[in-house]
C-alpha positions in Angstrom: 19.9 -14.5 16.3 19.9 -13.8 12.7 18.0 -16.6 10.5 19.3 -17.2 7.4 17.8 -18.7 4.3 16.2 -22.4 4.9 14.6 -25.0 3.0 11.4 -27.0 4.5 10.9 -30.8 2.7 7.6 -32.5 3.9 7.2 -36.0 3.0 4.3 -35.3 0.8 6.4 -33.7 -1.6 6.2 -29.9 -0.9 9.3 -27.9 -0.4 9.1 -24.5 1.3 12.0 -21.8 1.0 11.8 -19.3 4.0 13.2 -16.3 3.4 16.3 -14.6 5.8 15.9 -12.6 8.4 17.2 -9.4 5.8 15.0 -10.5 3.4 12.2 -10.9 5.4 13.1 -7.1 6.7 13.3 -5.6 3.5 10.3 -7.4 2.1 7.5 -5.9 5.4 9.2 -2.2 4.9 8.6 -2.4 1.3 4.8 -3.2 1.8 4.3 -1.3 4.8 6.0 1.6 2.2 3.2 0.7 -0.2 0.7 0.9 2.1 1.4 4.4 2.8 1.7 6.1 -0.7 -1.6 4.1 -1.2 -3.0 6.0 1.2 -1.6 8.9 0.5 -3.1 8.9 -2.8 -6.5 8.1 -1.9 -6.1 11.2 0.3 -5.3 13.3 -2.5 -8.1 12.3 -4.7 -10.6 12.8 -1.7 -9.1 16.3 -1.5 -9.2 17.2 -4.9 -12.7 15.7 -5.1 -13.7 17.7 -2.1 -12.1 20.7 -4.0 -14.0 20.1 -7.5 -17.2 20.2 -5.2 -17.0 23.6 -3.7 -16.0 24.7 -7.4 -19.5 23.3 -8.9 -21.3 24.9 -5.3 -20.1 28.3 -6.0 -21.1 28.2 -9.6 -24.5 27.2 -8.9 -24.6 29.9 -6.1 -23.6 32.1 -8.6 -26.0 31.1 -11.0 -23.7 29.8 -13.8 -24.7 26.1 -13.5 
């Protein structure tokens, strides 16, 4: 059963618009998408971090720092 669009009125006054079935689709791949890269790029800094650390530990071994 594919929901489409609808409209919810509540007597206070309040008017809710649900979103379709596609759209509701589209919108969790597009944040779980987000998610991802997000992570992806915290990953990457940690790495490069990790990376700049072993660069400042062999200069001190080496005696340049």
């Amino acid at each position: 059963m594919i929901k489409e669009r609808y409209k919810e009125e509540y007597e206070e006054g309040s008017d809710l618009l649900w979103p379709s079935d596609k759209e509701d689709n589209i919108t969790r791949q597009f944040y779980k998408d987000l998610s991802n890269l997000s992570k992806k790029i915290s990953f990457s800094k940690k790495k490069n971090l990790k990376l700049f650390e072993q660069v400042v530990k062999i200069l001190k071994v080496k005696g340049w720092g």
